[in-house]
DSSP file (Angstrom, degrees, kcal/mol; ACC not computed):
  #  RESIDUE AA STRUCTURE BP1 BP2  ACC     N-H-->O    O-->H-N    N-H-->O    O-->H-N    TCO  KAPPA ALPHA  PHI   PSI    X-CA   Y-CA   Z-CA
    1    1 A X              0   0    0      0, 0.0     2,-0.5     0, 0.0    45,-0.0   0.000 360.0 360.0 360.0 128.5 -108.1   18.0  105.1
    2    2 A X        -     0   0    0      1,-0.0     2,-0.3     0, 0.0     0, 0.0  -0.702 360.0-151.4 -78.9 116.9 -110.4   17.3  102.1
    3    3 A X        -     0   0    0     -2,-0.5     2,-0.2     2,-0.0     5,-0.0  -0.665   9.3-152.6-100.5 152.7 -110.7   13.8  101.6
    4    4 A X    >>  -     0   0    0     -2,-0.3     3,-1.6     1,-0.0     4,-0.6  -0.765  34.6 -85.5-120.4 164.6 -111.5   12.2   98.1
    5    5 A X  H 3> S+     0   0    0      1,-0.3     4,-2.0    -2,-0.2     3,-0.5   0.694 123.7  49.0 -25.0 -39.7 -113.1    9.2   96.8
    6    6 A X  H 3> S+     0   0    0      1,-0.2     4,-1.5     2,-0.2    -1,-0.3   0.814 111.4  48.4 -96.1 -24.6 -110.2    7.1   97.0
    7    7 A X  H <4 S+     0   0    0     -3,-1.6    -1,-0.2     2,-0.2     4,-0.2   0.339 110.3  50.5-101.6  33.3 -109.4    8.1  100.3
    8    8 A X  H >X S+     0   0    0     -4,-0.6     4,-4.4    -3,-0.5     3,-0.7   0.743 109.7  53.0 -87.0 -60.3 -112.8    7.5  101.6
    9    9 A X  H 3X S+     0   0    0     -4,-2.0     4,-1.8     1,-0.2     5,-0.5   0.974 106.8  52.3 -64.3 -57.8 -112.7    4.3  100.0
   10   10 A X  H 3< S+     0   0    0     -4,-1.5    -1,-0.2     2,-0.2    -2,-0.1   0.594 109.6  46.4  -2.1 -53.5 -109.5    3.6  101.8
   11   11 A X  H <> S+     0   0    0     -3,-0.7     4,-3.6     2,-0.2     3,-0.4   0.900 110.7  56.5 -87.7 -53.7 -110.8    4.4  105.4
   12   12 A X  H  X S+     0   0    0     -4,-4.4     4,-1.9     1,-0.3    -2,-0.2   0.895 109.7  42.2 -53.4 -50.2 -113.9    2.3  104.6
   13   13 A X  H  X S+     0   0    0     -4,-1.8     4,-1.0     1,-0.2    -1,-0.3   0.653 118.6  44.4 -65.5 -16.1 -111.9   -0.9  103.7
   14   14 A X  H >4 S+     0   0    0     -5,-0.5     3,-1.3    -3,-0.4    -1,-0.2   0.916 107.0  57.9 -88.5 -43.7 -109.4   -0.5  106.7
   15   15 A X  H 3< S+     0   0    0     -4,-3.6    -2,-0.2     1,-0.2     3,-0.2   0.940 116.6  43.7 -62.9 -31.5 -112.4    0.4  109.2
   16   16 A X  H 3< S+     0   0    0     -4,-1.9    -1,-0.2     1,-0.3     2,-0.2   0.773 135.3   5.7 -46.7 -40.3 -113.4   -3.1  107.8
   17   17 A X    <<  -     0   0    0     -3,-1.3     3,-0.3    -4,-1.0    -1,-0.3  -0.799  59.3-178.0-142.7  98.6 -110.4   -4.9  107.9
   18   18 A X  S    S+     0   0    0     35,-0.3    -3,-0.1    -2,-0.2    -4,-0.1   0.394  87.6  60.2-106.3  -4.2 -107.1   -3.2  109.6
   19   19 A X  S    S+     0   0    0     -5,-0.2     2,-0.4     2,-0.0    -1,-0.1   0.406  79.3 122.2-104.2   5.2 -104.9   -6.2  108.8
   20   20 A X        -     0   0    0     -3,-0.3     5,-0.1    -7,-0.2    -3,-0.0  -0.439  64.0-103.2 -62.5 120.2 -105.4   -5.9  104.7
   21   21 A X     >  -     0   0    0     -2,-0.4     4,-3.3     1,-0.1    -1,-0.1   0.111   5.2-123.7 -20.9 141.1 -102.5   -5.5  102.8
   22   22 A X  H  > S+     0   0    0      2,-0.2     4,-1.9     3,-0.1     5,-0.2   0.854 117.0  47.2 -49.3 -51.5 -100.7   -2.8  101.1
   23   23 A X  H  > S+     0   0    0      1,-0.2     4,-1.8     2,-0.2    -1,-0.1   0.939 109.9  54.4 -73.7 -48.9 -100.9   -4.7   98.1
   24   24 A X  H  > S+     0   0    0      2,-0.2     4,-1.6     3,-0.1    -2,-0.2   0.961 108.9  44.0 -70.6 -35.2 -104.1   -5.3   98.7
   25   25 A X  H >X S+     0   0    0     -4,-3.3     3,-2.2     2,-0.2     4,-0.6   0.882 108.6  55.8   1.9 -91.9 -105.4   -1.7   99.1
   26   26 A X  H 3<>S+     0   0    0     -4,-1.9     5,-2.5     1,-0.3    -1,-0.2   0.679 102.2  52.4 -42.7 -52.0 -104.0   -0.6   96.8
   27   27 A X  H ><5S+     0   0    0     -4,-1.8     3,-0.9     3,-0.2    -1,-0.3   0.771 106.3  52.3 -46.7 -38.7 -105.4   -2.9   94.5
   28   28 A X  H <<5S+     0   0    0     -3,-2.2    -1,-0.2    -4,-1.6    -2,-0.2   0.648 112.1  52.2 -79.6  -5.2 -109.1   -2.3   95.4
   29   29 A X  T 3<5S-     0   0    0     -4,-0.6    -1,-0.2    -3,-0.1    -2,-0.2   0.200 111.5-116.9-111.2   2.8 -108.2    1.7   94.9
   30   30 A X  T < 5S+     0   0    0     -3,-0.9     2,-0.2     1,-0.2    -3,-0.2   0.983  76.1 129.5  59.5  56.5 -106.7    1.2   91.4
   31   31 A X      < -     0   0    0     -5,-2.5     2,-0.2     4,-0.0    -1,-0.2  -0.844  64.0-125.7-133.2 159.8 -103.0    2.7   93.1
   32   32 A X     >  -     0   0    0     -2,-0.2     4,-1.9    -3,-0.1     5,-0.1  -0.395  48.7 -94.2 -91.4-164.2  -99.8    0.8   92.6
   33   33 A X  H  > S+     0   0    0     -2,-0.2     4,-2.5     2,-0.2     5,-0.3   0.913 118.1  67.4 -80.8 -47.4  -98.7    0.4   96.4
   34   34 A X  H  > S+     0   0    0      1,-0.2     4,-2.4     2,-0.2    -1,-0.1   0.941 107.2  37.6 -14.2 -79.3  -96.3    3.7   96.5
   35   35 A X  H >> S+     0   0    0      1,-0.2     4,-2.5     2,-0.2     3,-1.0   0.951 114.2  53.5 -55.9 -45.0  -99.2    6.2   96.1
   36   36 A X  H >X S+     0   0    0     -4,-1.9     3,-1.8     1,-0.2     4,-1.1   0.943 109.9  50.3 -57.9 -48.8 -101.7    4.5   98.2
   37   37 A X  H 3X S+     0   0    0     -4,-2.5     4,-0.6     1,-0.4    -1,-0.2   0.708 107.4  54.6 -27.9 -40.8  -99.2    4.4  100.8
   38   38 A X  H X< S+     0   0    0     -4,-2.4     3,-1.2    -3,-1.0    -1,-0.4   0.912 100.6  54.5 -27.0 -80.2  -98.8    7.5  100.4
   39   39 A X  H XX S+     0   0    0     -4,-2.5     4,-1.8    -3,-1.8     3,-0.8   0.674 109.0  51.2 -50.1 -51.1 -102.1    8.3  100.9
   40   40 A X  H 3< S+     0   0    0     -4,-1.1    -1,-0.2     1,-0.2    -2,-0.2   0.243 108.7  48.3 -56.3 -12.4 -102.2    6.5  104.2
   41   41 A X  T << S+     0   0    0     -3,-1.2    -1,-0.2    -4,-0.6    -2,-0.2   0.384 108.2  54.2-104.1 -15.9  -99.3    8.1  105.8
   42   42 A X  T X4 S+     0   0    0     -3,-0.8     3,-6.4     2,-0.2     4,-0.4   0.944 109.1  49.3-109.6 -74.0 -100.5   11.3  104.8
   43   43 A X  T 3X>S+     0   0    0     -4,-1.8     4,-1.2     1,-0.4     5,-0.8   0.530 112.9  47.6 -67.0 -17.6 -104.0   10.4  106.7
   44   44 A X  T 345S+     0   0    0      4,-0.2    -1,-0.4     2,-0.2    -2,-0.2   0.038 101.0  61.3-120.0  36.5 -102.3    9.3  109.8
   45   45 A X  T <45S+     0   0    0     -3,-6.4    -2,-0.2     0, 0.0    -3,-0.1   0.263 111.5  49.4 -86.9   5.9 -100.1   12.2  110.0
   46   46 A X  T  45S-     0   0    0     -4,-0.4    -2,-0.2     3,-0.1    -3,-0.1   0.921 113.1-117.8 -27.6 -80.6 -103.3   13.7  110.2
   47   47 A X  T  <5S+     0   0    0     -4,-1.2    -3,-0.2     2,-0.6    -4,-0.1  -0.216  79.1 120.0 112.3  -3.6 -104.7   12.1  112.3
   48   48 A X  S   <S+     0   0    0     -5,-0.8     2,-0.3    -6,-0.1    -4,-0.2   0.906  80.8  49.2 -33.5 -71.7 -107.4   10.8  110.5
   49   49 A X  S    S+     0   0    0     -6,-0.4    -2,-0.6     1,-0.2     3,-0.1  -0.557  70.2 175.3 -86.7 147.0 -106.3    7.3  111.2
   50   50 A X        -     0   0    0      1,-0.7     2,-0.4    -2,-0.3    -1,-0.2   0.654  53.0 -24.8 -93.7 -52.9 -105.7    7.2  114.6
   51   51 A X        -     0   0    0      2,-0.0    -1,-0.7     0, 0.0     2,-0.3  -0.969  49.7-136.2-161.5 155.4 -104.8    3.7  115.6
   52   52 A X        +     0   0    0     -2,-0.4     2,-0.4    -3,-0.1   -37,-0.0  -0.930  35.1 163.8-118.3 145.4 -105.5    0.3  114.3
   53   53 A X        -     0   0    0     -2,-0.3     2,-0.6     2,-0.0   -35,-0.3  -0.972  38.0-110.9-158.5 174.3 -106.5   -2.1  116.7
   54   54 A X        -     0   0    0     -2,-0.4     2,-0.7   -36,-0.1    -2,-0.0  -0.921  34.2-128.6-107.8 138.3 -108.3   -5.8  116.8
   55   55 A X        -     0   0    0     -2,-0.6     2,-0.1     2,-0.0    -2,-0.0  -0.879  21.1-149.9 -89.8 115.7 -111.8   -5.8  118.3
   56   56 A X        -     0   0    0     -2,-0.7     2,-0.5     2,-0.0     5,-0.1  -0.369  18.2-115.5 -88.4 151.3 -112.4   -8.4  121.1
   57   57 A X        -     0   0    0      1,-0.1     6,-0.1    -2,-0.1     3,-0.0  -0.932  17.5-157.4-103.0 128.2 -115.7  -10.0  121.9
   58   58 A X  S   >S+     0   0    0     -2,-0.5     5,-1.5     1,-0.2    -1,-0.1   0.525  94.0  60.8 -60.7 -18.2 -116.7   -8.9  125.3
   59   59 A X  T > 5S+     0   0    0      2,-0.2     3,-0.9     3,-0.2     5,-0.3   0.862  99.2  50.6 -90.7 -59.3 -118.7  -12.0  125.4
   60   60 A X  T 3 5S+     0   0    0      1,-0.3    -2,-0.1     2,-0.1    -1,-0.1   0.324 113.1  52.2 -70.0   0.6 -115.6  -14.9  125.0
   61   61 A X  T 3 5S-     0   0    0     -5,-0.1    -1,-0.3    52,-0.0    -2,-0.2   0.564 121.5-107.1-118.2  18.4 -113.9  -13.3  127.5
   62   62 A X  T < 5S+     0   0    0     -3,-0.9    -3,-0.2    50,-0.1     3,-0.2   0.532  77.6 121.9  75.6  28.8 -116.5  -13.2  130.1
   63   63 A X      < +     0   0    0     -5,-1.5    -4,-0.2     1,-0.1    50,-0.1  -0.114  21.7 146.9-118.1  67.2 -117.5   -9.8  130.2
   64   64 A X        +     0   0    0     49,-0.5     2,-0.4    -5,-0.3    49,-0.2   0.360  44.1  85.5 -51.1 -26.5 -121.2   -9.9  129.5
   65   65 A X  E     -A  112   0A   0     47,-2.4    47,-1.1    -3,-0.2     2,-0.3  -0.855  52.0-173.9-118.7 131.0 -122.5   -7.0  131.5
   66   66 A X  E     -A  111   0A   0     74,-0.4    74,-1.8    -2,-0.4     2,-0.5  -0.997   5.3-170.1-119.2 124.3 -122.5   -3.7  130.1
   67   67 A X  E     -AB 110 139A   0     43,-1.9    43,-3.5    -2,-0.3     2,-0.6  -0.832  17.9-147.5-117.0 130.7 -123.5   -1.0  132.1
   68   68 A X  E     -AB 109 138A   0     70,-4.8    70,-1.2    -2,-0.5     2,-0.5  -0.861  24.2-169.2-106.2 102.1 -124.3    3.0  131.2
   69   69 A X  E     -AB 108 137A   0     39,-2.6    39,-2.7    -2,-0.6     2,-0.4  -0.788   5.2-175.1 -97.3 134.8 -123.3    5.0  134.2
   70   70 A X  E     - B   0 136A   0     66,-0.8    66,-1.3    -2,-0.5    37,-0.2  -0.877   5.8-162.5-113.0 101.1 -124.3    8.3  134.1
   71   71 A X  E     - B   0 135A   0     -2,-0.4    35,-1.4    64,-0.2    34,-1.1  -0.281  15.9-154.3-100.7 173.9 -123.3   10.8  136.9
   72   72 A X  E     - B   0 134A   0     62,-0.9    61,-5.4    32,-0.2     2,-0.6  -0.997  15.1-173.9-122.5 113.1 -124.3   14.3  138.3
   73   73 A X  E     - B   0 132A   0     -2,-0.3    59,-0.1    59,-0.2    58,-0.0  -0.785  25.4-153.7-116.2 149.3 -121.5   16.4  140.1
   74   74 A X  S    S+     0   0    0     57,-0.8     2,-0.4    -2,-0.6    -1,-0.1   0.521  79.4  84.7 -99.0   7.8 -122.5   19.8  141.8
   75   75 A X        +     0   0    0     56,-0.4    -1,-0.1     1,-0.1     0, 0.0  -0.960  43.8 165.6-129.6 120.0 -118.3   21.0  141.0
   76   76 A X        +     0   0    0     -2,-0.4    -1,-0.1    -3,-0.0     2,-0.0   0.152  26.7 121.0-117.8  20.0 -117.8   22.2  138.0
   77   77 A X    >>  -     0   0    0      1,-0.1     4,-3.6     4,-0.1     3,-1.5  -0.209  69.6-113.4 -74.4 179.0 -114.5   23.8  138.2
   78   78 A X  H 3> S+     0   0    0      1,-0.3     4,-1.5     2,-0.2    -1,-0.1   0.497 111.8  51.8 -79.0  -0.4 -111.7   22.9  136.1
   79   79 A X  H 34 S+     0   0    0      2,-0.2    -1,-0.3     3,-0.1     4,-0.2   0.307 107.4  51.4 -99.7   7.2 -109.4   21.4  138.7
   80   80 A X  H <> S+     0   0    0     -3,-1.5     4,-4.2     3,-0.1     5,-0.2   0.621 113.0  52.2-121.1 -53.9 -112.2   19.0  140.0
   81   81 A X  H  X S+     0   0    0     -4,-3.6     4,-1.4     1,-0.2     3,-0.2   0.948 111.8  47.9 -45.3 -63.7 -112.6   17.9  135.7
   82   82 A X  H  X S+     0   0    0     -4,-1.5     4,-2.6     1,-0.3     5,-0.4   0.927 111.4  46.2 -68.9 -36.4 -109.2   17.2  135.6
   83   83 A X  H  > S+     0   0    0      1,-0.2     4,-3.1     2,-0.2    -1,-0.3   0.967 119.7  37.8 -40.6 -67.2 -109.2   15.5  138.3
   84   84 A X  H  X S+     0   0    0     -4,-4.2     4,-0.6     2,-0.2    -2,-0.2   0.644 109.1  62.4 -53.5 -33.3 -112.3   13.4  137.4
   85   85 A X  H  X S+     0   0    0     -4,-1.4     4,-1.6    -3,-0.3     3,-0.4   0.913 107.5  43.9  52.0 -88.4 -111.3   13.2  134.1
   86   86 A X  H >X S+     0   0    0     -4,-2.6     3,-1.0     1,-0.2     4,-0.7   0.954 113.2  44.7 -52.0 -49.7 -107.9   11.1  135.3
   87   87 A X  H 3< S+     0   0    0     -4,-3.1     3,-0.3    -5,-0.4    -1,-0.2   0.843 115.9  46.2 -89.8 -13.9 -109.2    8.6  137.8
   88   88 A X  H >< S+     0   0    0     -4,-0.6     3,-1.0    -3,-0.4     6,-0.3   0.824 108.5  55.8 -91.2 -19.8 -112.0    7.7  135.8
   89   89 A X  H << S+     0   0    0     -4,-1.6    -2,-0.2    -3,-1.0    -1,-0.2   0.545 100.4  61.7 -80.3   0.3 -110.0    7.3  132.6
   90   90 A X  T 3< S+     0   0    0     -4,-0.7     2,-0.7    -3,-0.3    -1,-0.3   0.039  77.5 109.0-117.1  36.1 -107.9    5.1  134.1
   91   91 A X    X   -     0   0    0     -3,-1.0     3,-2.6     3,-0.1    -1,-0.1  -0.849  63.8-140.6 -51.2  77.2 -110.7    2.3  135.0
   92   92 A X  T 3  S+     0   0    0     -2,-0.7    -1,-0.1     1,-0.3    19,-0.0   0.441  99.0  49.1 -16.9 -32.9 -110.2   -0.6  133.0
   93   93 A X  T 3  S+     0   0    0     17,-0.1    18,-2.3    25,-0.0    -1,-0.3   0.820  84.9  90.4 -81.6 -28.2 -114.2   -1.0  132.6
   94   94 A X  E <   +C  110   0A   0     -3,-2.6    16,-0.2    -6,-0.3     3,-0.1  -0.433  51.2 166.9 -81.9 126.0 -115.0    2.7  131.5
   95   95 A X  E     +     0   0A   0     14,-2.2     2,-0.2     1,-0.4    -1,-0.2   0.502  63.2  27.3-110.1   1.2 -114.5    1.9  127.9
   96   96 A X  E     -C  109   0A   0     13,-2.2    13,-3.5     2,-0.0    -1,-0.4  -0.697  69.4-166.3-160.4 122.2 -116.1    5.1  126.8
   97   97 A X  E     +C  108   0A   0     11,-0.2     2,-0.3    -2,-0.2    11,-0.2  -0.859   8.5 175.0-128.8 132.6 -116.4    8.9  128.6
   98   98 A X  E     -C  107   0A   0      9,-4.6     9,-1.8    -2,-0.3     2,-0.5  -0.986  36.6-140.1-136.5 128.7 -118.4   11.8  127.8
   99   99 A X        -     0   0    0     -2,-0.3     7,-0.3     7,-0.3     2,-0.1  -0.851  41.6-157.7 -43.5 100.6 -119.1   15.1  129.2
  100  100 A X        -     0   0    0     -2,-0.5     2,-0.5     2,-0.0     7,-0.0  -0.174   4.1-138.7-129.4 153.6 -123.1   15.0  128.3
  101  101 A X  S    S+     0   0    0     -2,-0.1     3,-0.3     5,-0.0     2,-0.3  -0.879  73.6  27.2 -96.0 140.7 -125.3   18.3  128.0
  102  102 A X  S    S+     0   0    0     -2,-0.5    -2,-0.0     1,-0.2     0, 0.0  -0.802 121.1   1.3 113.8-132.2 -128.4   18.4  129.3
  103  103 A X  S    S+     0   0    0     -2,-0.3    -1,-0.2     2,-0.0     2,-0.0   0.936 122.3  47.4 -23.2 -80.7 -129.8   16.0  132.9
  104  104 A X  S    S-     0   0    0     -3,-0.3   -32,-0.2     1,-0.1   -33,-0.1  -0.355  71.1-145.9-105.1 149.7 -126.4   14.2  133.5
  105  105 A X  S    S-     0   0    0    -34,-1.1     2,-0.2    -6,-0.1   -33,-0.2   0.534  82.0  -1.2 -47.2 -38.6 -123.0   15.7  133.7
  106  106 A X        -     0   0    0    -35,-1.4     2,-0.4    -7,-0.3    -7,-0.3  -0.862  57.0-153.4-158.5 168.2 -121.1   12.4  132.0
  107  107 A X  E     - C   0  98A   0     -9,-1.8    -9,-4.6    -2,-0.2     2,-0.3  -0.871  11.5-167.4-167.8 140.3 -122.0    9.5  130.9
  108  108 A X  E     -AC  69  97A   0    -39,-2.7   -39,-2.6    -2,-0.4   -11,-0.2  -0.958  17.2-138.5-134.9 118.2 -119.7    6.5  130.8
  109  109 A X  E     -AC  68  96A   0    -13,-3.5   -13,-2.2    -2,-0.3   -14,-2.2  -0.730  26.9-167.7 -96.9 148.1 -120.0    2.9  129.1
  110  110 A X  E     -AC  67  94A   0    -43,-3.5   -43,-1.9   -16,-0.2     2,-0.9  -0.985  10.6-168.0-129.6 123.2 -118.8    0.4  131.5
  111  111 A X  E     +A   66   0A   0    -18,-2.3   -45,-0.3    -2,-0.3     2,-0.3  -0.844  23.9 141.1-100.9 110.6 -118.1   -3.2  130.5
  112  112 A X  E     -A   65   0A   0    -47,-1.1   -47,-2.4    -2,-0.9   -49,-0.1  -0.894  56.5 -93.0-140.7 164.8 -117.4   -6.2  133.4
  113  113 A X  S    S-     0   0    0     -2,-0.3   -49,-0.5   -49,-0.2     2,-0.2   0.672  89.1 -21.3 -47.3 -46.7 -118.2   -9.6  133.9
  114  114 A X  S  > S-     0   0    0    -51,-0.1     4,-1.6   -50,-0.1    -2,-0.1  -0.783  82.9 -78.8-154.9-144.8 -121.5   -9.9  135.9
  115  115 A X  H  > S+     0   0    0     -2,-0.2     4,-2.4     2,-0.2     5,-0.2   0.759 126.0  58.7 -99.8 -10.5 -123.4   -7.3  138.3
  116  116 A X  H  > S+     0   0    0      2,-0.2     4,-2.2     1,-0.2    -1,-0.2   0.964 106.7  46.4 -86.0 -22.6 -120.9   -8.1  141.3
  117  117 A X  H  > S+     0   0    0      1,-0.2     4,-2.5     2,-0.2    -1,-0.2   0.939 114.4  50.2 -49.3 -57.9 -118.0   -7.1  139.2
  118  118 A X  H  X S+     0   0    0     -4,-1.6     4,-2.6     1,-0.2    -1,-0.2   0.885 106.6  48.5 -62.3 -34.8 -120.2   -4.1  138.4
  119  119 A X  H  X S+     0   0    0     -4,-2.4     4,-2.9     2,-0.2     5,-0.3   0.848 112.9  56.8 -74.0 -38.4 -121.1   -3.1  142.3
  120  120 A X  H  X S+     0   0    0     -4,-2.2     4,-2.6    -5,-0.2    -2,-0.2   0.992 111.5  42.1 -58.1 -42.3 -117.0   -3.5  142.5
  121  121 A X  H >X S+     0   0    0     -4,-2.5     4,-1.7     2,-0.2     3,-0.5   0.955 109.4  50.5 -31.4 -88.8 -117.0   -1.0  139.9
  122  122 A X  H 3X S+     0   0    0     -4,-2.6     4,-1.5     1,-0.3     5,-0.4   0.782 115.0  52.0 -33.4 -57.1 -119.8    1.3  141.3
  123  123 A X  H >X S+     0   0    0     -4,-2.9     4,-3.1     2,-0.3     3,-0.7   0.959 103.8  52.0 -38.4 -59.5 -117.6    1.2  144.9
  124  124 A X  H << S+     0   0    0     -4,-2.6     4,-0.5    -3,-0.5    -1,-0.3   0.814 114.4  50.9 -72.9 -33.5 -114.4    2.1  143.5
  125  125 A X  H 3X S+     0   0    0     -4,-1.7     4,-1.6    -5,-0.2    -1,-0.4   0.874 115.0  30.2 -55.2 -49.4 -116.1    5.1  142.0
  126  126 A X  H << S+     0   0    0     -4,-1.5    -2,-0.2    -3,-0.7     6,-0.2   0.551 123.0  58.0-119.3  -1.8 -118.0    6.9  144.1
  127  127 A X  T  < S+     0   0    0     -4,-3.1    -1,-0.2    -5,-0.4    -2,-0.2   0.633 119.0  35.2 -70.7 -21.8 -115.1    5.5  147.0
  128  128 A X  T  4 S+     0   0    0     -4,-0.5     2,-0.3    -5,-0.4    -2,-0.2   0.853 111.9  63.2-106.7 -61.5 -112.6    7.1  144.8
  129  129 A X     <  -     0   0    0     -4,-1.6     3,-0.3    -5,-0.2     2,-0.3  -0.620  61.1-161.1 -78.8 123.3 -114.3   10.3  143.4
  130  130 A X  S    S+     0   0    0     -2,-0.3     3,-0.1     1,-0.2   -46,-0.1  -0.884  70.7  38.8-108.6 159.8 -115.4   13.0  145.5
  131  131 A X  S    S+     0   0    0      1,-0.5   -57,-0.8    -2,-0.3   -56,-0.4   0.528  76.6 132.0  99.7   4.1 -117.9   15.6  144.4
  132  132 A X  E     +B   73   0A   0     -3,-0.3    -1,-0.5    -6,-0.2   -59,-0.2  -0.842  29.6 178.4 -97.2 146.5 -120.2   13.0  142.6
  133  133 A X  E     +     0   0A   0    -61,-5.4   -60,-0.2    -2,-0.3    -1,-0.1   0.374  55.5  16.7-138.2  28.8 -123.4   13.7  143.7
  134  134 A X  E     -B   72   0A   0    -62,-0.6   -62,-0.9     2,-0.0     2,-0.5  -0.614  59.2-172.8-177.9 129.1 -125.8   11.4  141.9
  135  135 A X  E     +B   71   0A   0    -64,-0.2     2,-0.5    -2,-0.1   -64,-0.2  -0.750   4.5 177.3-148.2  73.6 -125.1    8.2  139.9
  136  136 A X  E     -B   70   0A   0    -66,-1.3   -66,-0.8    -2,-0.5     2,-0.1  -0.844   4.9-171.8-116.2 140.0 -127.4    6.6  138.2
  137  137 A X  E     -B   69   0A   0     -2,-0.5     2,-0.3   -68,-0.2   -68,-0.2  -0.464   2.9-171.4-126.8 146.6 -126.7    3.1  135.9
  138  138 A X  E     -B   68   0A   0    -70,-1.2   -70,-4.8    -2,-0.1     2,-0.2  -0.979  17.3-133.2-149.3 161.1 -128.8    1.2  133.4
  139  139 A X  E     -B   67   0A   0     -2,-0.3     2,-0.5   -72,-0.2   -72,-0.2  -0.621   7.0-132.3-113.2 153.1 -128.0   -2.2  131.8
  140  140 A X        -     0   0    0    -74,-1.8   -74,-0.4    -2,-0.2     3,-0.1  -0.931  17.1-172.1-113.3 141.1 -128.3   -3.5  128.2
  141  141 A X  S    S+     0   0    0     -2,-0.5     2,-0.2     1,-0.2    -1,-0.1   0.643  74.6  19.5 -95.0 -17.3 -129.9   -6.8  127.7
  142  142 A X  S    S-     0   0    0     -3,-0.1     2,-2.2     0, 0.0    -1,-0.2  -0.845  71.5-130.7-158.2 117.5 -129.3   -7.2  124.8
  143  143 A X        +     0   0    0     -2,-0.2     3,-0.1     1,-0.2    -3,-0.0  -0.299  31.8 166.6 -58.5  87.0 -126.6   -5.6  122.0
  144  144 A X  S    S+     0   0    0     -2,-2.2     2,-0.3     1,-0.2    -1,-0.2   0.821  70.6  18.9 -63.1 -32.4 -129.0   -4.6  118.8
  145  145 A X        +     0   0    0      2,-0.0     2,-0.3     0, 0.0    -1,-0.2  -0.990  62.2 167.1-149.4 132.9 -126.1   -2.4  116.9
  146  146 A X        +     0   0    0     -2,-0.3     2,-0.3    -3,-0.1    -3,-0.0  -0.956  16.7 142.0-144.3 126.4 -122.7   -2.7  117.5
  147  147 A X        -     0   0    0     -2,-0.3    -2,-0.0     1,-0.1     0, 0.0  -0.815  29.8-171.6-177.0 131.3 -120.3   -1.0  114.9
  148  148 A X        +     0   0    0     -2,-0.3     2,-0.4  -133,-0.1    -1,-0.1   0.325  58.9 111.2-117.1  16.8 -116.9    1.0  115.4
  149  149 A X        -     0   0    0   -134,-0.1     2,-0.6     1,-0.0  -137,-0.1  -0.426  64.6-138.9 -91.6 144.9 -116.9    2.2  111.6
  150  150 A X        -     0   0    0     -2,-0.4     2,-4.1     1,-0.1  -135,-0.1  -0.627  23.8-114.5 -97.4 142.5 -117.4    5.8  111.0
  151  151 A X              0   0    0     -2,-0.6    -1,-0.1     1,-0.2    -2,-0.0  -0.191 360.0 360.0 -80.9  94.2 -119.7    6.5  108.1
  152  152 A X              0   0    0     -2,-4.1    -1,-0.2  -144,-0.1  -140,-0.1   0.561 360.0 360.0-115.3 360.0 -117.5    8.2  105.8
């Protein structure tokens, strides 16, 4: 789908805000409320928009430690992925999973409370998963860029 100024502008202000009015929208887009609406129903029967969601601070709820686990597996068929692929997506800390080119296999951001929360973590993984066969994690000390808006 070719997207146009106005729904560019659209995306930007929601990725901003996901609890703005229709009326307001609309308003910042020159639309009466109909069209934009429109326009917004259109883009998430896309799929553009995906979800709307609230963003939580990891920080006021006492999960400070962010961890980048990055594994190595020596199975690469496709029943061993799906496999790996479900139990790991269903870990409450991995809050983001990728299949990686290059050194590592995956790479997973992991968010928990301190480093024994994280060592629970690390257990329940390699306790859980077979076939990983190197696993190595590094810590952020500090969040420099933080941002879930896509630059569109």
């Amino acid at each position: 789908m070719k997207l146009d100024k106005i729904d560019k502008t659209l995306l930007r202000l929601l990725q901003q805000d996901a609890t703005i009015s229709l009326n307001e929208l609309a308003e910042q887009v020159n639309l009466t409320t109909t069209p934009c609406w429109k326009r917004l129903k259109r883009m998430e029967d896309e799929g553009i928009i995906s979800k709307r969601v609230a963003l939580l601070d990891p920080e006021k709820l006492g999960l400070e430690l962010t961890a980048f686990v990055l594994v190595v597996t020596n199975n690469h068929s496709h029943e061993w992925y799906q496999r790996f692929v479900t139990k790991v997506s269903d870990f409450a800390e991995v809050m983001e999973f990728y299949r990686m080119a290059g050194e590592y296999d995956y790479m997973m951001k992991v968010q928990v409370a301190d480093m024994k929360s994280f060592d629970d973590f690390y257990k329940k993984l390699v306790n859980n998963v077979d076939g990983i066969s190197k696993v190595t994690s590094t810590f952020a000390m500090e969040p420099l860029k933080y941002s879930t808006a896509l630059p569109v």
